[in-house]
N, C-alpha and C positions, 0 to 999 in steps of 0.2 A: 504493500500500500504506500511506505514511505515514497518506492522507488517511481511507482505512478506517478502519484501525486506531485512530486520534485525532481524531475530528471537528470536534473545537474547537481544532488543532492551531496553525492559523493566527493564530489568537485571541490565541492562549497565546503564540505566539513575539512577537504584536505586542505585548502586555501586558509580556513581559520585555523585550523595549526599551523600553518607556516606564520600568519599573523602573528600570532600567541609567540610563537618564539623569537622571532623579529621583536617584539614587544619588550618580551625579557633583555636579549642582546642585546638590543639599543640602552636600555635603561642601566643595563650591568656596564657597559662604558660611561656612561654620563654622570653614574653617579647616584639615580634618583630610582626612587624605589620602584619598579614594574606596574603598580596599583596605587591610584590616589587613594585618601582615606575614606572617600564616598564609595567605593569599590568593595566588592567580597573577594579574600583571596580566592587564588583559582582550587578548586576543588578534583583531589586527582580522582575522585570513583567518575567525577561528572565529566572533568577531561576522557579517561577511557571510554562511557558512554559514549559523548558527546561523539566520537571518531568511530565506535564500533555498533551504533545505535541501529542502523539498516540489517546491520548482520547476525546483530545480538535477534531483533525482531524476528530476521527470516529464519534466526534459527531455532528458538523458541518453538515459533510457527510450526515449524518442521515436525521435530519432535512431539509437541503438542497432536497434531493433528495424525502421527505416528502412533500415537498414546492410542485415541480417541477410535484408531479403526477407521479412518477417513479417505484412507488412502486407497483407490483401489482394489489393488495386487491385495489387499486383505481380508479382502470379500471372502475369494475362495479357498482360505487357507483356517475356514473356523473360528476365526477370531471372531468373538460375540463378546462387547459389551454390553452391562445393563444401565437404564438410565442413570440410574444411581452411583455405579462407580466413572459412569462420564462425569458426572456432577463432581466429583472425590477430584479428579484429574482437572476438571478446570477451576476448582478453586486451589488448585495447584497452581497451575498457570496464571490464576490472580494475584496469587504469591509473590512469582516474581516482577511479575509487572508491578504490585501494590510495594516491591524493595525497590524497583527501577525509578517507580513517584517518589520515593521516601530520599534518596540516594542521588537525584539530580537536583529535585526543588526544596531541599532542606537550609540552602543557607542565602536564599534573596527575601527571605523574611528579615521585616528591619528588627532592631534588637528590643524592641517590645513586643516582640511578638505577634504584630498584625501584619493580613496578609498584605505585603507591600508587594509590587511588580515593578518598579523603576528601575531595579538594578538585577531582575533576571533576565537571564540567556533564554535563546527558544527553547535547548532542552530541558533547561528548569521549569521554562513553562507548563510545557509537554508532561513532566513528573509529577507536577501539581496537579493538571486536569486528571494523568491518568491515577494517582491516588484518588479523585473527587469518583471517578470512573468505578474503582475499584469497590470504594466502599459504597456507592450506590445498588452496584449489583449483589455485594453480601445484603444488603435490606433488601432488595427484590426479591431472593433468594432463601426469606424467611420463609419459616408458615406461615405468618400475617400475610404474606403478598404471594408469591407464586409457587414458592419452593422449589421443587425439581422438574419443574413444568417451565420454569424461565428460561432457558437453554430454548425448549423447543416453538416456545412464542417467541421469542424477541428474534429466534435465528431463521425463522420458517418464512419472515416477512421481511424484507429490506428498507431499514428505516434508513439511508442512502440519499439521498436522492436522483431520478432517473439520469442516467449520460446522456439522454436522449429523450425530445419532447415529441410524442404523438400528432400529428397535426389534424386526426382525422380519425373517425370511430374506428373504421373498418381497419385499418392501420394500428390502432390500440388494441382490438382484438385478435389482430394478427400477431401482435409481440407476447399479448397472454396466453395466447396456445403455447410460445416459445418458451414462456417463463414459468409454466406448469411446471416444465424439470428441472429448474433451478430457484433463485427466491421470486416472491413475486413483491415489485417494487409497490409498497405502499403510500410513495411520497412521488413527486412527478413533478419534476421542473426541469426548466432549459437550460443549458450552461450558462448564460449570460445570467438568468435568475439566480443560478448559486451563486455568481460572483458577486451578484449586488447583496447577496443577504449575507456571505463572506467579510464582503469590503465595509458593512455597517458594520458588525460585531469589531473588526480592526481600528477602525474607527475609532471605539469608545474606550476598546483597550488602547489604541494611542493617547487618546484625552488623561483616561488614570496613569498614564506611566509621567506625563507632562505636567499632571496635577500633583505628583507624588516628589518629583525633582525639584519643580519650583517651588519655593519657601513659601514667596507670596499668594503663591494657587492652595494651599495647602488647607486653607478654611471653606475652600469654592465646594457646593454637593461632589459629590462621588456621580462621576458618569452612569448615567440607568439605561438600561435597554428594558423599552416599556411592549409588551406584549399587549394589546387589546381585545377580547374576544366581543363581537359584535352576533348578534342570533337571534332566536326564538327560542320557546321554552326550553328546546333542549340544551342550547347551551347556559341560558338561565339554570338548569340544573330543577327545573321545577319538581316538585315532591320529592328533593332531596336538601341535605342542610348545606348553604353556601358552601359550608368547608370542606363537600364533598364534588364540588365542578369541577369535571376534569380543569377549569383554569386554574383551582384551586391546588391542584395535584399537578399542573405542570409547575405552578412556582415553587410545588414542593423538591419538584425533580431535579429543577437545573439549577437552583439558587447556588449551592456550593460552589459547582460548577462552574458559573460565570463572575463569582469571587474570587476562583482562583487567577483570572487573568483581571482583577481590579474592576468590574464590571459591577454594579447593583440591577439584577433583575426583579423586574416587576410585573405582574400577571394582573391586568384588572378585566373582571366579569364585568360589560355590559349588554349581555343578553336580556332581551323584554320577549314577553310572553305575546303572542299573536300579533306580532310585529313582522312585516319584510321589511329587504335592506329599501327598498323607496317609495316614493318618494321623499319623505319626510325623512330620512334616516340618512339615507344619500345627499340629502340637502342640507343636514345640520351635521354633519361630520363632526369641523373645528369644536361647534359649541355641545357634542353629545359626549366624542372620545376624547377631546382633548387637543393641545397642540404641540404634542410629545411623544407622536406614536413612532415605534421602529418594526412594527410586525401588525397588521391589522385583519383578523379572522375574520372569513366570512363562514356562518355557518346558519343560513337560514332554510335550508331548502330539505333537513331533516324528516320534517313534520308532512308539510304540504310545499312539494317543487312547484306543482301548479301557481302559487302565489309570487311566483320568479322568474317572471318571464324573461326574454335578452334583455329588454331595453331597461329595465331597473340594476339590470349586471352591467349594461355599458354606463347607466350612471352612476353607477357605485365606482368604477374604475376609474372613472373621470374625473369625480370630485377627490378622488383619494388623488389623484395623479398633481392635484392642484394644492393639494393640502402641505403646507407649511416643509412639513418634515419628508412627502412623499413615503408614507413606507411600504415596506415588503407586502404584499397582498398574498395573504393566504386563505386557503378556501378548504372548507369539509363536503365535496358534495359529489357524482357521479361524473364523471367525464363523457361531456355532450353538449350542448349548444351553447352552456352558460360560461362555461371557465375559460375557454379560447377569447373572449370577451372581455375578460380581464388583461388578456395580455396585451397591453396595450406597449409601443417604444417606449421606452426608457422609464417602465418600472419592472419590480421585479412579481413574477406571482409562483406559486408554490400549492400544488394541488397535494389535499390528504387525499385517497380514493376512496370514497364508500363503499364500492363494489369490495374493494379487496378488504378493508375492514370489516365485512359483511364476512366474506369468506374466509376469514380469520377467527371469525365469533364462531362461526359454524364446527372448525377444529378444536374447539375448548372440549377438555373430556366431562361424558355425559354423566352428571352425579347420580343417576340411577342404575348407572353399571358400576365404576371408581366409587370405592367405598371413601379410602383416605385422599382427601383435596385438600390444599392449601386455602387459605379462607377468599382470597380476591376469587376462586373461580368455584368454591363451593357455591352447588346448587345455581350459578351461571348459566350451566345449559343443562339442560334434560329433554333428553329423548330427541332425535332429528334435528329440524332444523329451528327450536324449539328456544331462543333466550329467554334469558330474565323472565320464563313461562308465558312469552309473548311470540305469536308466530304472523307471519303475512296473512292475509287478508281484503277481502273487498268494501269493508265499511270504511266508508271516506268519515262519518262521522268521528273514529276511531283512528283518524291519519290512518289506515293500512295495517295497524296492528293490534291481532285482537290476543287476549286469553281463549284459551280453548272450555269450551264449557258442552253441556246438551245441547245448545241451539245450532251451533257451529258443528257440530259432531252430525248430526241428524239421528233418526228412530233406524233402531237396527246397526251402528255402527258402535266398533268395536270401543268401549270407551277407557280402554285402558292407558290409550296416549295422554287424555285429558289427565288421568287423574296422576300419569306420570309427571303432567308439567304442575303441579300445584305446588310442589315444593320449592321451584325455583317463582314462582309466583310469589308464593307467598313469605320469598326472602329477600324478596329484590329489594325493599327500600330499607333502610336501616336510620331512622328518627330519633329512636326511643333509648335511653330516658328522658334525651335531651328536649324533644318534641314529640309530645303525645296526641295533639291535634293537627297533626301535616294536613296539608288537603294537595290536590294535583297526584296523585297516586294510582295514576293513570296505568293503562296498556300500554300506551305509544311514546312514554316518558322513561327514558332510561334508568334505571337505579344505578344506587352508589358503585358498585362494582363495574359495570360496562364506562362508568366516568372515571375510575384509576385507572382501568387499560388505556382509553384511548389519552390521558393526561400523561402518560408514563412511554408511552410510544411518541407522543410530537413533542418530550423531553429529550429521547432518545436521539430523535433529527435532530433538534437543537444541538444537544452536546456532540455529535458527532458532525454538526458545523463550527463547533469552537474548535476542535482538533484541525479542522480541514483550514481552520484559519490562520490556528498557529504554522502549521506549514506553509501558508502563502506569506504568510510575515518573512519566514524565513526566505524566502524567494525573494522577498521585497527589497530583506535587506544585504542580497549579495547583490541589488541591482544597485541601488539609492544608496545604500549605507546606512550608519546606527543611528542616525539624527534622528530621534519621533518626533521632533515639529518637520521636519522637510519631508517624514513620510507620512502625516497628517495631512501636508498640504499638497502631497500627489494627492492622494484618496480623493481627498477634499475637492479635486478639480475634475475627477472622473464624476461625483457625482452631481456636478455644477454640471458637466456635459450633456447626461444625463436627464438632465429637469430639462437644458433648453431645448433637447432631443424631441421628449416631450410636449411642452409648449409648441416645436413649431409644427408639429404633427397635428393634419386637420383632424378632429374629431368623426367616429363612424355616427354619423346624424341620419341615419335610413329610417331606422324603426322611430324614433322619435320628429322625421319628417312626416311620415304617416299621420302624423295629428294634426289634425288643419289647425286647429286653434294654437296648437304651441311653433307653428312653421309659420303662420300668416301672423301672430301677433308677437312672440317673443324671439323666435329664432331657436333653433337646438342648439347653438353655440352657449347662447347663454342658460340656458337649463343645465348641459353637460360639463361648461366649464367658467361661465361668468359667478361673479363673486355678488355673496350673499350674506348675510347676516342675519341668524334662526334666534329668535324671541320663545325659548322652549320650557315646556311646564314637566315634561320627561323625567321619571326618574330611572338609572342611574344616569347622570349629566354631568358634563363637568360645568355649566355653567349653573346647574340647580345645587351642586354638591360644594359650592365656595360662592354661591351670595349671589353671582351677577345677576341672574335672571332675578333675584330681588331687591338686586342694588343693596346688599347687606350692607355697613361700613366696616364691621369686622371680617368679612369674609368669609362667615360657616353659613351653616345648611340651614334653611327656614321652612318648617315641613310644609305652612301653609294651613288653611282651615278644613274643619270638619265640616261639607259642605251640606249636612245636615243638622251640624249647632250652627249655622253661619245665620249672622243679623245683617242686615242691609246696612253695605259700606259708609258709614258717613260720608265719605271724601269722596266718593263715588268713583274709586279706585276701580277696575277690574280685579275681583279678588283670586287669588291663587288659590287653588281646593283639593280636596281628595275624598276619594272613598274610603269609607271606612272598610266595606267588604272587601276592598281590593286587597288589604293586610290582614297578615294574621297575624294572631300574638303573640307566638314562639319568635323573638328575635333573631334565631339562628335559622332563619329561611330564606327564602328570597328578596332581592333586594330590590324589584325591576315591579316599578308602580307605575300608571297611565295617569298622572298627574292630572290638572289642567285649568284652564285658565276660565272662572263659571261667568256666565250670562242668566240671570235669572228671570222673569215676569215679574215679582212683586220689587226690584230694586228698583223700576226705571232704568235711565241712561247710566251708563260705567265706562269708561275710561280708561286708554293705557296708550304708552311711547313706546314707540316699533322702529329700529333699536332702542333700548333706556339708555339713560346716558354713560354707563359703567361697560354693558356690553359696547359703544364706541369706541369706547377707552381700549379696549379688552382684544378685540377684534377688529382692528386698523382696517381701512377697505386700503387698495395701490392701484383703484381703477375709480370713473366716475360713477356716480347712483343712477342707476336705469328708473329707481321707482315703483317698480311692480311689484305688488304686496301678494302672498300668498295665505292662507289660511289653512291649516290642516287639523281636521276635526279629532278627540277623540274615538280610537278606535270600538267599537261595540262588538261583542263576543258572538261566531259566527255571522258577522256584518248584520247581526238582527237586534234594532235600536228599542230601546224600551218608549212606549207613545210618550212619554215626558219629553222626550227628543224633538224639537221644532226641525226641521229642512233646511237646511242650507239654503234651499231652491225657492224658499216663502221670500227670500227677497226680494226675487226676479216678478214677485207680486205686489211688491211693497204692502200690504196687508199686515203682516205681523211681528218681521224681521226688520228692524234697520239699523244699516252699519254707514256712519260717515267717516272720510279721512281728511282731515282737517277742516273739518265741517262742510266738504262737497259730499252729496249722497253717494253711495253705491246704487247703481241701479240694475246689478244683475253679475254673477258669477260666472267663469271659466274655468272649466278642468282641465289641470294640473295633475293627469293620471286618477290617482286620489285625495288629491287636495284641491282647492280653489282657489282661482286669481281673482282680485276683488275690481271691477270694472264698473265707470261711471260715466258721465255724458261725453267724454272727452275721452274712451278707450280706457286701455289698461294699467296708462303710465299716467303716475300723479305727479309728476315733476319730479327735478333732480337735487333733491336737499337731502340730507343726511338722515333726518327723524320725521318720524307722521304721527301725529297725534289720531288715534282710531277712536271710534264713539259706537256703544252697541243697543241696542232695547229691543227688549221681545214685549211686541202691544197686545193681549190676547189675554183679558181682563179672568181670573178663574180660573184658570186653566193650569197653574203653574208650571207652564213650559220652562223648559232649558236648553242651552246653548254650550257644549264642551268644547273648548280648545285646546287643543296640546301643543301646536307650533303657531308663531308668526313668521313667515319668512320673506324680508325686504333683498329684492334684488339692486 
């Protein structure tokens, strides 16, 4: 792998000995000691590593996989191991690799003991991750997690990424016939995509190694590589306890990991519950995830693909492409019309596969055969093709996944499948003691254990992209040299390249030309990549989760009211609300609420700034105000609105609804996919000023109509 991966590897290690010794010889004439005092002496176990590291590996390997029966010629000569003393033998093999981490990266830690990286080599580095390596897989390797089942999960699927991108179904299925005999890759990017998600992890270890030398940087945060999970209830984790979301479990996995190259990783869930990625999601990017993203998940299309269609995947791409930080686009979903859609020039996307995640679930051993299971895959599958005691299906009410019962079985058939799957049914979710009234404890909602497999396998990619980077560093620095500001600022200029790559690239406007209304009035340019500023009542938000959306002055979180204790605004504010059934009361649940902004009948007129003056502050526009104000309603559970719900549409009657923008009427809406553009005597553009003062009333005397908002969005 070393030799792959660095072909000049050899080279390069013989060239830094000669270095190394020039070093010495020069200094033994001059006088002056080999090493300043910011320097560790040189380390002879790591010097022999450092020269003999390719060979040491390959032969390790050798041997190892000599042990193991792998070879061949050994097929036919009897040699039969059992699981179990494979297992004896590779944590043999972790042995030495776990003395080869101990034995290179033991002494670029500074003398208190934190882990510093300023003053390690690449194979110190290399020693640290593979200790981080080591001890991760002895805890996989418990009963708590997989036992002696980890070998055959984590090695049966290639958490890699592909050397090659698919460009075409028929071309994908053609490589999965091929890949039946060997692993089947479970991760699917382009080379250029591994580089970009490479070059950012280097990146941030160049910032800590920068922040660690300089004195004055030394109080600056710690560089983060911020992971965002964006989804639907599945990746909400609903009917399970937050601490159980595979996002939860990936920042269990790689934390160490990405400390040991100076790195703070961070995993935040913002998965909402019967949300897609657009329009409203795709429109409020900056103000939902943040302006700090370096990996941004898409994983909406779990439950219902139907609700994902291309043109909400090319506006997801779009607006990510334009986002501050651009990051890595990652996706959980089936390879077909939507993922190609992401890959847009100059950024990077990284596909999980469903399919073969599916087909991974399916080789979990069946706990009604397997008496002794380790606890992640106890009772996980039973009987076929049977998870979590949930099998495929044709009730859409049920997303596609039902429990097996009598209705599903029919009269006359055999019902001993059903009652084989009740045991992994009835252990899929695991609340209790902590939470005794979960609710969402659904068929079609994953439990705790299918959320550690897949959180521990897209760790797996992870760290075996931090490996794959410390060897391009080392590439980096037999080309550039050991300066990390001079190899900050190559980085730094590939992905300046990059963005502009992007930007001058026309956007795919086909499917979103199809709408008369958004080609004749706004243009797809500006849908897919003109700049906007979202007014959002969403929780989780970064702008609901630090104040802007309520202009706090200290900057926390303002839940908002009980919009059933709620009295009539004095100031005649638009109030901010919530349901209360929307929560439950076990704190350690979900955190992903439909916020929104209320319009009531008995308040009269109510009020609000679209942007407020803090989100200006907050979110700089670098283009002029087009004006067009959008409205995105809250969502209603199966799109079926309870009669309290006034129409959007009662405008377009002026009868019951009216909304002004700085005190010109609205006299009738425009769809915006699923939202609405608010249009008056003069079109859809209210002029080009920074703020609009909005005005709302529902006139429908008795009736106690309402009006839910969850976004404003000014373009």
């Amino acid at each position: 792998q070393i030799r792959q991966t660095t072909p000049n590897y050899g080279m390069h290690i013989e060239s830094e000995r000669m270095r190394h010794r020039q070093r010495i010889s020069s200094s033994y004439y001059s006088g002056r000691p080999p090493y300043s005092s910011s320097q560790s002496l040189p380390n002879p176990i790591e010097s022999l590593l450092y020269a003999r590291l390719p060979s040491l590996m390959i032969l390790s390997s050798f041997l190892l996989g000599l042990l193991l029966g792998r070879h061949e010629g050994t097929r036919g000569m009897g040699v039969n191991f059992t699981l179990q003393s494979k297992d004896l033998l590779q944590s043999a093999g972790n042995g030495i690799l776990l003395f080869i981490g101990l034995a290179v990266g033991q002494e670029c830690e500074s003398v208190d003991g934190k882990q510093n990286v300023a003053f390690c080599s690449v194979p110190q580095l290399l020693g640290k991750l593979m200790r981080e390596k080591v001890m991760l897989e002895r805890r996989m390797q418990s009963t708590k997690e997989y036992g002696s089942y980890y070998r055959q999960i984590f090695n049966d699927i290639s958490t890699k990424p592909s050397p090659s991108f698919p460009s075409s179904m028929n071309e994908k299925r053609r490589r999965s016939n091929q890949r039946q005999k060997v692993q089947t890759p479970l991760f699917l990017a382009s080379s250029e995509s591994t580089k970009k998600l490479i070059r950012r992890i280097l990146i941030k270890h160049l910032q800590a190694v920068i922040r660690e030398k300089n004195v004055s940087s030394q109080n600056n945060p710690q560089p983060t590589f911020t992971w965002i999970t964006a989804g639907d209830a599945t990746a909400a984790a609903h009917g399970n306890l937050y601490s159980q979301s595979y996002t939860a479990i990936l920042q269990d996995t790689v934390e160490s990991a990405f400390e040991s190259l100076g790195i703070r990783f961070q995993a935040r869930n913002y998965g909402m519950g019967q949300y897609s990625s657009g329009p409203e999601l795709g429109l409020c990017i900056n103000e939902v995830f943040g302006d700090d993203i370096d990996v941004l998940m898409w994983d909406f299309a779990s439950l219902q693909p139907s609700l994902e269609p291309a043109r909400r995947s090319i506006l997801w791409s779009n607006r990510a492409g334009m986002h501050p930080t651009r990051p890595i686009l990652f996706s959980f979903d089936s390879f077909g019309e939507r993922f190609p859609k992401l890959d847009i020039g100059g950024t990077g996307t990284v596909l999980m596969d469903a399919d073969a995640m599916q087909s991974l679930r399916e080789k979990m051993p069946d706990s009604n055969v397997v008496i002794h299971v380790p606890d992640a895959l106890s009772n996980y599958r039973c009987a076929l093709a049977s998870v979590e005691g949930g099998v495929r299906c044709d009730d859409t009410m049920r997303n596609f996944v039902c429990y097996l019962d009598d209705e599903m079985m029919g009269e006359g058939a055999d019902d001993s499948a059903a009652e084989n799957t009740k045991v992994c049914h009835a252990n899929k979710f695991r609340t209790k003691p902590e939470c005794i009234d979960a609710r969402y404890q659904v068929s079609w909602h994953p439990g705790w254990k299918d959320h550690m497999l897949k959180g521990r396998l897209i760790g797996h990619f992870l760290i075996n992209s931090l490996e794959d980077a410390i060897f391009e560093l080392d590439q980096l620095k037999s080309q550039h040299g050991d300066d990390p500001t001079t190899l900050l600022a190559f980085l730094e200029r590939l992905e300046q390249r990059d963005s502009q790559t992007f930007r001058e690239k026309s956007p795919d406007t086909k499917v979103w030309d199809e709408d008369g209304v958004v080609f004749g009035n706004m243009g797809s340019n500006m849908v897919l990549q003109g700049e906007s500023i979202c007014h959002t009542a969403l929780l989780p938000s970064r702008s609901r989760l630090e104040g802007i959306t309520t202009e706090d002055e200290s900057g926390i979180f303002v839940k908002g009211v009980n919009q059933f204790l709620m009295s009539t605004p004095e100031d005649g504010v638009l109030p901010l609300a919530y349901d209360m059934n929307d929560r439950q009361l076990c704190q350690e649940l979900e955190v992903d609420h439909k916020d929104f902004f209320l319009v009531r009948e008995q308040d009269g007129w109510v009020s609000t700034f679209a942007p407020n003056n803090k989100e200006l502050q907050v979110y700089k526009r670098s283009t002029p105000v087009e004006g067009i104000i959008a409205l995105c309603l809250k969502i209603c559970p199966l799109n079926k609105c309870p009669d309290a719900y006034i129409s959007i549409n009662e405008i377009n009657r002026r009868s019951r609804l009216f909304i002004t923008v700085d005190g010109n009427p609205v006299t009738h809406v425009e769809k915006l996919d699923s939202c609405h553009i608010l249009a008056g005597e003069n079109g859809i553009r209210w002029g080009q000023k920074d703020q609009f003062e909005l005005r709302f009333r529902i006139h429908d005397p008795g009736t106690l109509k309402v009006l839910k908002i969850s976004s404003i969005i000014v373009f």
